[in-house]
C-alpha positions in Angstrom: 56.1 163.8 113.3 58.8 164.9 111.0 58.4 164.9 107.0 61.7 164.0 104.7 62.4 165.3 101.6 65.0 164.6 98.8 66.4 165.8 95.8 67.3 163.8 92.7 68.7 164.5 89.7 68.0 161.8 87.1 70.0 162.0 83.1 68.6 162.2 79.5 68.7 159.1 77.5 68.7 158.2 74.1 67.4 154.6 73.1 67.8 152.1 69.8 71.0 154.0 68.4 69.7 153.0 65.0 70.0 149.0 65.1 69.5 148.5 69.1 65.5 148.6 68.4 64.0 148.6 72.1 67.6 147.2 73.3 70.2 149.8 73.7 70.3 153.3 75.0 72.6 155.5 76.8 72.2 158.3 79.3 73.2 161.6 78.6 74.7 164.7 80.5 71.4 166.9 80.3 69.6 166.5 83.1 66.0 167.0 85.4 66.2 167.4 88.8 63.4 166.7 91.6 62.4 167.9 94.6 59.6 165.0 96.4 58.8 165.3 100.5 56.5 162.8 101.2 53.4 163.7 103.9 51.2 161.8 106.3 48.1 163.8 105.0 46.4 163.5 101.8 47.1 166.3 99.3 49.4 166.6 96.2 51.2 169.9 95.3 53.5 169.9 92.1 54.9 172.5 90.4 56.9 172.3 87.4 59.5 174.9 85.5 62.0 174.7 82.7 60.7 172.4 79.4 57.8 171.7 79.1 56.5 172.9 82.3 53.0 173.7 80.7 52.4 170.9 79.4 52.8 168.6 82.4 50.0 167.8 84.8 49.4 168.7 88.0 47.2 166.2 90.1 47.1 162.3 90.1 47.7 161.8 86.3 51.5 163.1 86.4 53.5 160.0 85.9 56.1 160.9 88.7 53.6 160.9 91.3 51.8 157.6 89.4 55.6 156.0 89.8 56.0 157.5 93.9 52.7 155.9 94.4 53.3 152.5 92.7 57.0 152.1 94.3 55.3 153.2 97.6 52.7 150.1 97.1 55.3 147.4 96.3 56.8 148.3 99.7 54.4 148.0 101.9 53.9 152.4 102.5 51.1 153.4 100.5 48.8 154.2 103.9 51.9 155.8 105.9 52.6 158.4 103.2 49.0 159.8 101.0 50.7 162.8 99.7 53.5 164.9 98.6 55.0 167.9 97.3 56.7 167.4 94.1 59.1 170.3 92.7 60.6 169.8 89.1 63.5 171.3 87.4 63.1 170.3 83.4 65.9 170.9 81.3 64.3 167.7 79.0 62.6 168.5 76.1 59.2 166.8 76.1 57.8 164.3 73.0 61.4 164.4 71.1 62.7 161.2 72.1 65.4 162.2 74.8 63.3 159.9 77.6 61.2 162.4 79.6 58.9 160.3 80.2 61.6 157.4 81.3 63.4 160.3 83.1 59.9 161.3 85.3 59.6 157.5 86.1 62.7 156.9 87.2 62.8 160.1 89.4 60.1 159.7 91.1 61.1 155.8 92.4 64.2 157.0 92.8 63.3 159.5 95.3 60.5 157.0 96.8 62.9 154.7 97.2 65.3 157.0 98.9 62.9 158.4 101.8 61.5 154.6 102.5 65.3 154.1 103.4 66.1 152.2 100.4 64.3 148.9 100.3 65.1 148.7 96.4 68.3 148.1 95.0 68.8 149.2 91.6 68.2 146.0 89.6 64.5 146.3 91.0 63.5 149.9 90.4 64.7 148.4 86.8 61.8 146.1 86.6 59.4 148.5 88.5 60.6 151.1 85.8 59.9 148.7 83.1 56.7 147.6 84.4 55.6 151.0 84.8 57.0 152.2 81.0 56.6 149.1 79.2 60.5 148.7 78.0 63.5 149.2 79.4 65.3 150.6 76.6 65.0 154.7 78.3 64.3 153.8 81.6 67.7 151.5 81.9 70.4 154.1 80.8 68.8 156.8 83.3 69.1 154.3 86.1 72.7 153.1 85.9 74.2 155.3 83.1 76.7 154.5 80.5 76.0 152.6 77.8 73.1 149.8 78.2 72.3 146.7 76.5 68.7 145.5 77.8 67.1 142.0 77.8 63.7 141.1 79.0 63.2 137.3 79.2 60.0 136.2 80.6 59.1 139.6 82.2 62.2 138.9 83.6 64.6 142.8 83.2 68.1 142.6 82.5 70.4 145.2 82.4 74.5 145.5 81.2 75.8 148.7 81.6 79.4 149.9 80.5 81.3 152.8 79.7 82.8 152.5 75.6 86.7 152.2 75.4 85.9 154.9 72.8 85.2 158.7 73.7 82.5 160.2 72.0 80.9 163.0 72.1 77.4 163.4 71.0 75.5 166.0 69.0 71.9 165.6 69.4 69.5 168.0 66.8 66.1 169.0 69.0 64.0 170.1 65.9 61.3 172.5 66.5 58.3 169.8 66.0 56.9 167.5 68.7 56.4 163.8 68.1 54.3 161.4 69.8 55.7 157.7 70.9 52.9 156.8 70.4 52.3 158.3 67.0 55.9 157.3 66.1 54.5 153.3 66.9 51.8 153.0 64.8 53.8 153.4 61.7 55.9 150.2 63.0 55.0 146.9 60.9 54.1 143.9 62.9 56.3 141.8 61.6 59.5 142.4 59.5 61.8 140.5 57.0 63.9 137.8 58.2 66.8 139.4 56.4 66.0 142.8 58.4 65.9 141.3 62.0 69.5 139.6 61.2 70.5 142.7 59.6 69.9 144.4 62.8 71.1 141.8 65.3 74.5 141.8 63.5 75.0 145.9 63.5 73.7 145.6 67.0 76.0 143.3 67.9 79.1 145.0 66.0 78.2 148.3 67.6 78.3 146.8 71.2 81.8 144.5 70.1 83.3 147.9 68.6 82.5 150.3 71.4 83.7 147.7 74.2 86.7 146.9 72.7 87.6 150.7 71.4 87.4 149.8 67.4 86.6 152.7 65.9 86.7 151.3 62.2 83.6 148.8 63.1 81.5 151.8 64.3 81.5 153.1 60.5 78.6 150.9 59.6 77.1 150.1 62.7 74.5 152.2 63.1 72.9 151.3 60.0 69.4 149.9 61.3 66.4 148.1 59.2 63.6 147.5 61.9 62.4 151.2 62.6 64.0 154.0 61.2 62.5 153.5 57.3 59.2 153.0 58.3 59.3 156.6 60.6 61.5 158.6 58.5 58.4 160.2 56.8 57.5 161.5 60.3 61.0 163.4 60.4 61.5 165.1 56.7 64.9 165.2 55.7 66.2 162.5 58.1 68.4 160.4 56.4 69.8 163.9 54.5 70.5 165.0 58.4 72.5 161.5 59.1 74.8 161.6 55.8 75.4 165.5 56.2 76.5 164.1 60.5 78.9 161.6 58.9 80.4 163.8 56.1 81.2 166.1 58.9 83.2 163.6 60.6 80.5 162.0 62.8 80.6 158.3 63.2 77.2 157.7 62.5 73.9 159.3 63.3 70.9 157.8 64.4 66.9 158.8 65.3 66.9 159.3 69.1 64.3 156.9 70.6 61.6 157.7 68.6 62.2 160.9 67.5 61.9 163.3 66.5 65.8 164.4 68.0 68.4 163.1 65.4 71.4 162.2 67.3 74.9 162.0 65.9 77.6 159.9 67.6 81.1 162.1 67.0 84.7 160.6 68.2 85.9 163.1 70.4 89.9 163.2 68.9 88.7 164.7 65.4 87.2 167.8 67.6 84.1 168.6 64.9 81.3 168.7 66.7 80.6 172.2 65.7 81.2 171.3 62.2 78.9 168.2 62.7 76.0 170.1 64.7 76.6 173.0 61.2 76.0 170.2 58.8 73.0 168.1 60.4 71.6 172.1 60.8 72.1 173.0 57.4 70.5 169.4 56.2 67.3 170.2 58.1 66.8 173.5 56.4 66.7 172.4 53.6 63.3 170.8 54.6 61.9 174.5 56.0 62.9 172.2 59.4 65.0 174.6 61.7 66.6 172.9 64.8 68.9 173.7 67.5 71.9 171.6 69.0 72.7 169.9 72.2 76.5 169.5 72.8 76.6 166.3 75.4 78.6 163.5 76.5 78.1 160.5 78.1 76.8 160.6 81.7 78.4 157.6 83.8 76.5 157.7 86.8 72.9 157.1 86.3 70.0 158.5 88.6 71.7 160.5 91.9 70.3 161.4 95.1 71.9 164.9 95.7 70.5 165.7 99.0 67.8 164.2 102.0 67.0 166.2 105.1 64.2 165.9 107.8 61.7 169.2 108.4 59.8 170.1 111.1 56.0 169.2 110.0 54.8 172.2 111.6 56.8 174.2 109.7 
């Protein structure tokens, strides 16, 4: 009996751009890649290299094979296939809110989904992603790319994705601290100011009106936010020094990626100072003792890929 394997290579996201709290996010041109071949006997072999490759488990707690496993239940496979070989190719940092963790997910139903020939479409490894990570926010953008807005309405996962009518380019600041989603969480009130949530559901909404319809004068203040980014700045020293040095510079706007601690600053790509703005937000940080290192990307328009699938010879 042959075994099949596939590669996948799954984007980087970056969720709330300041007001979008748990709503927006956009996928990003860094990338992980994945090797899965799925066996008929039990055993699970995974190896890991690039970022964070330490620091990722290597048995039944890694959430890839977690994700293969659950995908493989929902369709009816789990007894057919009881182990696999998993090869990863991080380029991800871990804990600094550039959606590993919604990157992992997605790779490993991805691939699943690919070598059970494809019984998902995309709109339900959504809500298996979702159920899996909680939100959709990360695990949205890495599935369909662009720029995602993200409902959930009665457990019910909803999903718009476009590419702006602006370009941007994006500067994104990986400082040389971990941070915990978890940890980043708990400083979150339960309940917030009426005049905060329709603070945020107005930049939200101006950001998503201004992007769509190529406006760049209604991006200048709309990725002001009220609901997270106050309440975690004292996580990330110096962060609101980092966003007004990103917008002096000739950024747009800059925003805490996901839940940090990556600053990410959102730069039109006709004013051509990125370098100017990645200089700035650098500087900014130093001033705190904080010393950080840039990530030039752009907006990655395709989502999750499977790159290749070929049957092997078991015995081989």
């Amino acid at each position: 009996m042959s075994e099949r394997s596939v590669r996948v290579r799954v984007p980087a996201t970056s969720a709330n751009l300041g007001p979008g709290f748990d709503a927006l996010g956009i996928a990003c041109t860094l990338y992980n890649e994945m090797t899965l071949t799925l066996t008929h006997e039990p055993g699970l072999h995974i190896s890991a290299r690039g970022e964070g490759a330490a620091y990722i488990p290597g048995d039944e707690r890694n959430i890839v094979w977690k994700s293969i496993q659950y995908l493989l239940e929902r369709a009816g496979r789990v007894d057919e296939f009881q182990g696999a070989r998993i090869r990863m190719s991080n380029r991800i940092p871990l804990s600094r809110g550039l959606g590993s963790s919604a990157t992992a997910i997605v790779a490993g139903l991805t691939a699943a989904n690919a070598l059970v020939d494809s019984p998902f479409s995309r709109d339900d490894l959504l809500q298996l992603a979702t159920d899996i990570e909680g939100h959709p926010d990360n695990v949205a953008p890495a599935i369909y790319g662009g720029f995602t807005v993200n409902t959930v309405t009665d457990g019910h996962v909803e999903c718009f994705s476009f590419l702006p009518r602006i370009f941007l380019r994006l500067v994104v600041m990986v400082p040389d601290f971990y941070l915990s989603t978890k940890s980043a969480r708990q400083v979150l009130p339960s309940e917030v100011p009426m005049k905060d949530a329709v603070f945020n559901i107005s930049h939200a909404a101006m950001m998503v009106a201004a992007l769509a319809r190529g406006s760049e004068k209604h991006l200048e203040n709309a990725f002001a936010d009220a609901l997270h980014q106050n309440y975690r700045a004292p996580l990330i020293p110096g962060m609101f020094d980092v966003f007004a040095a990103a917008k002096r510079a000739g950024a747009y706007g800059a925003a805490l990626s996901g839940a940090g601690p990556c600053l990410i600053a959102f730069v039109p790509e006709h004013r051509k100072c990125t370098e100017e703005v990645a200089a700035a937000m650098q500087e900014a940080f130093r001033a705190y003792e904080i010393e950080a290192r840039p990530l030039h990307l752009r907006l990655d328009t395709k989502g999750a890929r499977v790159l290749r699938r070929r049957d092997m010879n078991a015995k081989r």
